[in-house]
TITORRO-453932 format. One record per residue (C-alpha): x, y negated, z negated; residue in three letters. Coordinates in steps of 0.1 Angstrom, whole numbers, plus 2048, in hexadecimal, padded with zeros to 3 digits. Last residue first. Layout:
N
XYZALA...
//
This chain:
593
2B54C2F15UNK2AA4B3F30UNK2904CAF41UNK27F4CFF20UNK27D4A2F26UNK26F4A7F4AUNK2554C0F3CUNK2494A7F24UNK247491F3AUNK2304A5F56UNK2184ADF36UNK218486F2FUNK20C47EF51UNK1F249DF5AUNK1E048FF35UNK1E146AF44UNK1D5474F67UNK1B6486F54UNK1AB46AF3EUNK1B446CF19UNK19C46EF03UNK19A45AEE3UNK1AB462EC3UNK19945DEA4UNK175469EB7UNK153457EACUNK140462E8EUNK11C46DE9EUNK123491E99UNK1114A4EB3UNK0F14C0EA8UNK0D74ADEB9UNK0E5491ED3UNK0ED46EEC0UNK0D7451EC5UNK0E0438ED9UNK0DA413EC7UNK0C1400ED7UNK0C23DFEF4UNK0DD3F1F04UNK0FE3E4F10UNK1173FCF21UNK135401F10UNK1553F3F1EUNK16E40FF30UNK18B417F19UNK1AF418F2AUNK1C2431F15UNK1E3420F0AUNK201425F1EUNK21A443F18UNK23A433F0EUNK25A434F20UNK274448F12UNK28A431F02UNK2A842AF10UNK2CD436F00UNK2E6416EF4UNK302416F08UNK321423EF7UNK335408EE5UNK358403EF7UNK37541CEEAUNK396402EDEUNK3B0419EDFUNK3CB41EEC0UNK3E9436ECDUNK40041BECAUNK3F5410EA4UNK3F63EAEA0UNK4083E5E7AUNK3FA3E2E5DUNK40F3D3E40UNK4073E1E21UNK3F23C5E07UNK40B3B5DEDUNK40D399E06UNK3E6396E02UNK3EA398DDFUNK40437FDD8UNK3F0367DEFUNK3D236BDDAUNK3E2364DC0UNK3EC344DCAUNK3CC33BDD5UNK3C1347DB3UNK3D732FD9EUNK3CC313DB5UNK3A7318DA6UNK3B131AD89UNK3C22F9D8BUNK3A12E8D9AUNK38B2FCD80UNK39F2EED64UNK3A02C7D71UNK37C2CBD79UNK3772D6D57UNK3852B5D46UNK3712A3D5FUNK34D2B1D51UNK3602A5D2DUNK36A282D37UNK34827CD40UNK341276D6AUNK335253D6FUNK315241D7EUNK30A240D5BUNK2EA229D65UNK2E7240D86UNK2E9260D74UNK2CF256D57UNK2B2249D74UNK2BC267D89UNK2B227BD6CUNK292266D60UNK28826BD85UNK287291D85UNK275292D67UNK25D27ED70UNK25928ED8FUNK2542B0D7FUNK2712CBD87UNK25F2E7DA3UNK2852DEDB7UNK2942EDD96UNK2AF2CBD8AUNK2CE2D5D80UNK2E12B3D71UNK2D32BFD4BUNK2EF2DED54UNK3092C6D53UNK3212DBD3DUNK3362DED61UNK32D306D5FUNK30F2FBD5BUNK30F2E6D7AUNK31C302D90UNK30831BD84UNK2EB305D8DUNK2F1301DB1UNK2F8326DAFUNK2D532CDA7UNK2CB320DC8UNK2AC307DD0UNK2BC2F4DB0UNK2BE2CEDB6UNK2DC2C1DACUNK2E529ED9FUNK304291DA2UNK32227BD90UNK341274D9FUNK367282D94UNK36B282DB9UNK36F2ADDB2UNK34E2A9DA5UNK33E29BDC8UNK34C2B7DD8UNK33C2CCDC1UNK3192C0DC7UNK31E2C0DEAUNK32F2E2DE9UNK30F2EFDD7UNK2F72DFDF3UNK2D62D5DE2UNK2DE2ACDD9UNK2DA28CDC8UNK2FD27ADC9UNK30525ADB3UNK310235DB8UNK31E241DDCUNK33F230DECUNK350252DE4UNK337269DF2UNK337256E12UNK361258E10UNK36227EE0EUNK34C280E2BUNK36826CE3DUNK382285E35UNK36E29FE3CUNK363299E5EUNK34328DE6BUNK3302ABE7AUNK30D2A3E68UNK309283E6EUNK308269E56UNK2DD262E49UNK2D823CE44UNK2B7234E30UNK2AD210E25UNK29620CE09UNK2791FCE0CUNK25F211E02UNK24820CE1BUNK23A233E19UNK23F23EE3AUNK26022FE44UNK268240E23UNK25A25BE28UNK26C25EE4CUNK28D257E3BUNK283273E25UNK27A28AE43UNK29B27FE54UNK2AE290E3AUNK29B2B2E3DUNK2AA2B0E62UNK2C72A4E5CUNK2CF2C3E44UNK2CB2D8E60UNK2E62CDE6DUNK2FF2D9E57UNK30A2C7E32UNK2F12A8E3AUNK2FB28CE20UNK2D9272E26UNK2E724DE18UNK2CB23BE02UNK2C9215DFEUNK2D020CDDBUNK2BF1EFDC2UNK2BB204DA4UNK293207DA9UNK295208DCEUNK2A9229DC9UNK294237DADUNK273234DC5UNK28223DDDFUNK296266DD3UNK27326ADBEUNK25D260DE0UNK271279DF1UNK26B294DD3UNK24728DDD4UNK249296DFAUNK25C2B5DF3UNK2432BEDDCUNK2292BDDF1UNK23A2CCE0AUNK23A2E8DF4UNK24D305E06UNK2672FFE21UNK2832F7E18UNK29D2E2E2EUNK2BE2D3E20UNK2BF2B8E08UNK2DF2A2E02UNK2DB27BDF5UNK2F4265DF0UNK2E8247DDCUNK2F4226DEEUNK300205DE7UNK3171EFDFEUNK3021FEE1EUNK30E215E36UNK30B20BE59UNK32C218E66UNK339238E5EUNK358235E47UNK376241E55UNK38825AE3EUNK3AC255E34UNK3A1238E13UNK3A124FDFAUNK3BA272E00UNK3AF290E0FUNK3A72A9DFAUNK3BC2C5DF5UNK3A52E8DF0UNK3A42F9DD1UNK3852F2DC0UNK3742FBDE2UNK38131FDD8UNK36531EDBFUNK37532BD9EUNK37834DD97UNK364367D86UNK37838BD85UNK3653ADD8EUNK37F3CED85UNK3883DBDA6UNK384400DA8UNK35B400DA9UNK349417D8DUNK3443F9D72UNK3383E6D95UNK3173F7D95UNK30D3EBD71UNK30D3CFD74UNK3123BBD98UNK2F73A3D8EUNK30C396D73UNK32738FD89UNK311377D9BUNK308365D7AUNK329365D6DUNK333350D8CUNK349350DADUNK352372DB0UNK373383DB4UNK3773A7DBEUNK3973B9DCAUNK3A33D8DD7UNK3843DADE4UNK3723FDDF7UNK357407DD8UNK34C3E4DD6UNK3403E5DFCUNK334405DF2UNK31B3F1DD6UNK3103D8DE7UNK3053ECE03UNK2F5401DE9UNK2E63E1DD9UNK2D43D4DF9UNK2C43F6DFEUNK2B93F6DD3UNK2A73D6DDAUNK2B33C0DB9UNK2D13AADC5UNK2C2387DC1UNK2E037CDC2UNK30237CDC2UNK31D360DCDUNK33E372DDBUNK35E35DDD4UNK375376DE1UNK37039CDE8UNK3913ABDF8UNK3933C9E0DUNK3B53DDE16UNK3C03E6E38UNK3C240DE3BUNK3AD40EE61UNK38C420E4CUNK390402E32UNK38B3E5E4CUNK3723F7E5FUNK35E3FCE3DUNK3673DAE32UNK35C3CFE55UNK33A3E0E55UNK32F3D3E2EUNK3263B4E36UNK30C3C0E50UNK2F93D5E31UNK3033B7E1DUNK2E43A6E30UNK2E739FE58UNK2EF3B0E75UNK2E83CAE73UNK2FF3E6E88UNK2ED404E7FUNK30B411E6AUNK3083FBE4CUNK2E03F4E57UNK2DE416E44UNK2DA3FEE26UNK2BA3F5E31UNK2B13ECE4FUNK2C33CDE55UNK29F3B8E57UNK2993C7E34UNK2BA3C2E26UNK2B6398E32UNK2AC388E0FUNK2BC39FDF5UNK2E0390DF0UNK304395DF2UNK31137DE0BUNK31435ADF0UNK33034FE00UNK358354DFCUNK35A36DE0FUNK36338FE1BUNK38B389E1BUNK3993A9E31UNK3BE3B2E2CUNK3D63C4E41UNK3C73C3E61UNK3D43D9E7DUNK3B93EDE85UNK39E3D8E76UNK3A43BAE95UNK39B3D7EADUNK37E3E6E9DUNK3703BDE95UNK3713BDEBFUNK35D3DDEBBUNK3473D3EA0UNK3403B1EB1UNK3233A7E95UNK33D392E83UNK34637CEA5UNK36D379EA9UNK384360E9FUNK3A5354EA2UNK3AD337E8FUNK3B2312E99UNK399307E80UNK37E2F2E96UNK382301EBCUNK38B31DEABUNK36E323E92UNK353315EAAUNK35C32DEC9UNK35834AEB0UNK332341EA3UNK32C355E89UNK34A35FE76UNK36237AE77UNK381366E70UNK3A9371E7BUNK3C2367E69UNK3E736BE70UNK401367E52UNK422370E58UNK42C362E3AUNK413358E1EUNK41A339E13UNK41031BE2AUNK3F7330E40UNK3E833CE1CUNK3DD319E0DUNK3CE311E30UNK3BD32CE36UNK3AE330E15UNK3A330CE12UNK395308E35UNK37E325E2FUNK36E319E16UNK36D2F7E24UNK35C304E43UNK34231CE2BUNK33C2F6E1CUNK3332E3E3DUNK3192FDE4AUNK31E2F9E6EUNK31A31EE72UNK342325E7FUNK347339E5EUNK32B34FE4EUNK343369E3FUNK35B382E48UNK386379E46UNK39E392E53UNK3C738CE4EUNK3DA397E68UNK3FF399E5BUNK41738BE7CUNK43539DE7EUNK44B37EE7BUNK450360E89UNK46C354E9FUNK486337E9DUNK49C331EBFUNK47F31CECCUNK47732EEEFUNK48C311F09UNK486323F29UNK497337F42UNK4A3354F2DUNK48B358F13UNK472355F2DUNK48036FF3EUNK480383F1FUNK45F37AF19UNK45438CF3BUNK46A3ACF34UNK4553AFF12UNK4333A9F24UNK43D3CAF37UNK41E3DBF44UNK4093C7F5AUNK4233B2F69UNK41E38FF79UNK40F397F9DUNK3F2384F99UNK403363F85UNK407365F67UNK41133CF5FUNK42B339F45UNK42B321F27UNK447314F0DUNK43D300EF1UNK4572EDEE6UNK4382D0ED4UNK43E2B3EEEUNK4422CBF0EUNK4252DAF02UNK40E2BBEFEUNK4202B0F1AUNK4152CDF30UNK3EF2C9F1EUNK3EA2A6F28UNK3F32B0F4EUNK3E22D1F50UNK3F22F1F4BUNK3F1307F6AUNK3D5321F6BUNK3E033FF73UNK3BE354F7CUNK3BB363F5BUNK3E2362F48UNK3F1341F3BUNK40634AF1FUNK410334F09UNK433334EF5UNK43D32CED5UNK41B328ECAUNK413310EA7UNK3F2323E9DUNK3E2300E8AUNK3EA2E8EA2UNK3EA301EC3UNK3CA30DEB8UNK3B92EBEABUNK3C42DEECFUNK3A52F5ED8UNK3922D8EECUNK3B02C8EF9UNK3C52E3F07UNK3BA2DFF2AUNK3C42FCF41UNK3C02F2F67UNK3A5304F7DUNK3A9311FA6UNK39030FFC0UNK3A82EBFCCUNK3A32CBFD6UNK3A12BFFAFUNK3A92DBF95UNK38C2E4F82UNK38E2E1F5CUNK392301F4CUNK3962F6F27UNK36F2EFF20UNK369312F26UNK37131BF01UNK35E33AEF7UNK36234DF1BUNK38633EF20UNK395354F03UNK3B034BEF1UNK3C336BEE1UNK3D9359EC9UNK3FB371EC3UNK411377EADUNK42D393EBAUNK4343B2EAEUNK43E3C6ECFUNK41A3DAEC6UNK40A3B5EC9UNK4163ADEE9UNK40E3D0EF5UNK3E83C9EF0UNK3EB3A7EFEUNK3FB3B0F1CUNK3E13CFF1FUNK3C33B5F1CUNK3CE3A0F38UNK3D63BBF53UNK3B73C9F4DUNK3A13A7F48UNK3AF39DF6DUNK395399F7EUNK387387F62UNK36D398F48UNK380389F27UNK38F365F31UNK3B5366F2BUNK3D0348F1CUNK3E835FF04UNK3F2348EE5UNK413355EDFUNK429354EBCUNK44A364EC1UNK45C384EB3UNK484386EB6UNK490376E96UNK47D36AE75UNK46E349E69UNK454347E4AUNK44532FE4DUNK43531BE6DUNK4432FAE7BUNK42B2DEE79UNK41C2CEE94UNK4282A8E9DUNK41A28FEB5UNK3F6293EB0UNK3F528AE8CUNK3E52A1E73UNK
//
């Protein structure tokens, strides 16, 4: 998007504005702060509640002075994606600083500095005055609709970002009114590199706040509904524990969500392995609350039988919302530098049994490469990936092979990712999205199946001879990559259903933004108050353990006095100050109650 334009937002009404309200949570004047944003958003206004603790990059100190500037730079995502009419500048006051006054003067952004005795109780009285004195854009928005989305967003991992990317995008252009707000792992991440509010997932009272006026909740795309992490939840009482991890923890904001009269939404959910009865009943109430279900394979919705025959939301497989997304065009992405004329692309990300088969694997991925002539290019999908990367470049340091290997970093953007995938001969990789991507290029791939979904999505291509099992024999293996180099083209039939899952895939966007306008709009509710989490009650302290005294050595066994069992004691005696100890506690805790 260039810098010197920012599109205007659909969906124009009268008398509500969009605000991005500058604060820093735990400030002097948090108080005053938080009740101008609460009554901004019961007058009906959109607003973008930046917070200085997640991005303190934009207080830059002001020089001479104890005082800090406001630098826009590292959120300008926000302000591109958000489109403010007017900012407010509340905290200390901090004045804009020079790059970001003509960013606002450039863009008719209008901005006001709180100053301490700007009013604590009429944020109403203070737009009018800005109304008044200043250019506000005739044009305003209208009541915003807060839109919830819950999954692992803000994690690095490249293909939950382009899931995400897709929906946001496709619904900020047609669904008016449209405010979303991600629960995702890593808040600071998700605006600083979507523009959209955000709020950590495990912040059940921030999430508390955002589920009283949401209208919809999205719980994925991703593949969130799983056995691995149900025992470190807890079980399926993890659901009210606060667990943070498994479906248990998936399910919180659906039942938040649902308990406020916003309506829940399942999209694109992988499955699997769902077999632990805990993980299943989390599972299976999260089903209970939907309006909606969609998930991203017959496999996964497989899994779900019979349980889902009793939910309300009949289960519907739909293409990967990936399928959907625009790609940017050939030729807009700059090229890394380095990369040779001929490459194979490679993707692995880390596993960690059989590192003798990961080694064999390497030497597979080298041996085929210097064999056809091609240097290898390492695809990382997070940063983690780099790591498992860097151990083939280290084989093949290792082993002499001779063939050169690059790996791109991790954070390059999408557009220039695109282009590595395009100047490849072929693509060998574990990451589903970089298998698809590389699909959606109309390029040919190899996946290597640590994930059954890798090899849903091949079969459901009619590749399925393309889905390698990571325990696949070398020879195998190599007689593969030796077919998809020499036909480094994607049939006309595997391309034919790219074309159909592409325009499915837009179909469902588009139906998804009929539903969520379908959805009631919520509204902030006047009486609502946000009650902080009570502290969490101390343990009593714990007795210590008996302090044994050593045995005495003796050259021969004692023997035991006539008539005295010689089995020794199972609980040992307790010294005398001990026993005095724990009869004082427990009259301390009669006491108490």
């Amino acid at each position: 998007m260039s810098h010197e334009s920012i599109p205007s937002h659909p969906g124009q009404e009268a008398s509500r504005h969009r605000v991005v309200l500058v604060r820093r949570r735990g400030s002097r004047h948090h108080a005053r702060d938080t009740g101008i944003l609460r009554d901004l958003h019961l007058l009906g206004h959109t607003v973008f509640d930046l917070d200085l603790r997640l991005h303190p990059a934009c207080r830059v100190p002001e020089t001479g002075t104890a005082g800090h500037r406001f630098d826009h730079g590292p959120v300008e995502a926000v302000f591109r994606r958000f489109v403010p009419d007017i900012v407010l500048l509340a905290d200390d006051g901090p004045v804009p600083s020079e790059s970001t006054s003509a960013f606002f003067a450039r863009h008719g952004i209008v901005a006001v500095v709180l100053s301490d005795d700007a009013p604590e109780d009429d944020p109403e009285a203070l737009l009018g005055k800005l109304r008044s004195a200043g250019p506000v854009p005739a044009g305003e928005s209208p009541r915003p609709r807060t839109v919830l989305f819950s999954g692992y967003y803000g994690a690095g991992n490249r293909g939950d970002e382009l899931l995400l990317d897709t929906l946001v995008s496709h619904l900020q252009g047609t669904l008016p009114g449209f405010h979303p707000v991600v629960a995702g792992s890593k808040p600071a991440v998700v605006e600083r590199e979507h523009g959209v509010q955000s709020l950590a997932r495990t912040d059940l009272e921030s999430g508390e706040e955002y589920a009283e006026r949401a209208s919809s909740l999205l719980l994925g795309p991703g593949g969130h509904w799983h056995d691995y992490s149900i025992k470190l939840a807890g079980g399926a009482a993890g659901m009210v524990r606060g667990a943070h991890v498994s479906p248990a923890h998936m399910a919180q904001l659906p039942l938040l969500v649902s308990a406020y009269g916003g309506a829940v939404h399942v999209r694109g959910m992988g499955v699997g392995p769902l077999t632990d009865p805990a993980a299943r009943a989390a599972v299976h109430l999260t089903g209970r609350l939907a309006r909606t279900i969609s998930v991203r394979d017959q496999e996964s919705a497989g899994l779900l039988e019979p349980m889902s025959e009793t939910w309300p939301a009949a289960v519907e497989v739909s293409p990967d919302v990936v399928y959907g997304l625009t790609l940017p065009a050939p030729g807009t992405g700059t090229v890394p530098d380095g990369l040779p004329d001929r490459y194979l692309a490679v993707n692995l990300r880390p596993w960690s049994d059989e590192p003798d088969r990961r080694l064999d694997l390497h030497r597979v991925l080298l041996e085929t490469a210097r064999e056809h002539g091609l240097a290898i290019v390492g695809v990382p999908m997070q940063a983690t990936d780099e790591v498992a990367l860097q151990d083939l470049a280290a084989t093949a340091d290792a082993s002499g092979s001779g063939v050169a290997v690059t790996v791109v970093p991790a954070d390059i953007d999408l557009p220039a990712f695109l282009e590595v995938l395009r100047g490849a001969d072929a693509l060998v990789a574990m990451r589903l999205h970089a298998n698809l991507l590389m699909h959606r290029l109309r390029r040919p791939a190899v996946g290597l199946v640590y994930d059954p979904k890798v090899g849903s999505h091949f079969a459901e291509l009619g590749r399925s001879d393309y889905a390698l099992d990571l325990t696949t024999p070398g020879t195998e293996l190599r007689d593969t990559l030796d077919r998809l180099v020499r036909n480094a083209e994607l049939p006309a039939a595997a391309r034919a259903v790219v074309d159909e899952l592409e325009e499915r895939a837009r179909r469902e966007l588009d139906r998804l933004t009929e539903t969520l306008a379908s959805d009631p709009l919520r509204v902030p509710d006047p009486a609502w108050v946000r009650y902080p989490a009570p502290p969490a009650k101390k343990s009593p302290p714990k007795a210590p353990a008996p302090v044994q005294a050593p045995a005495k050595p003796t050259d021969e066994p004692s023997a035991p006095a006539s008539g005295v069992d010689a089995t020794p004691p199972t609980r040992p005696v307790q010294p005398v100050w001990q026993r005095a100890a724990r009869r004082i506690y427990r009259g301390v805790r009669r006491r108490l109650r």
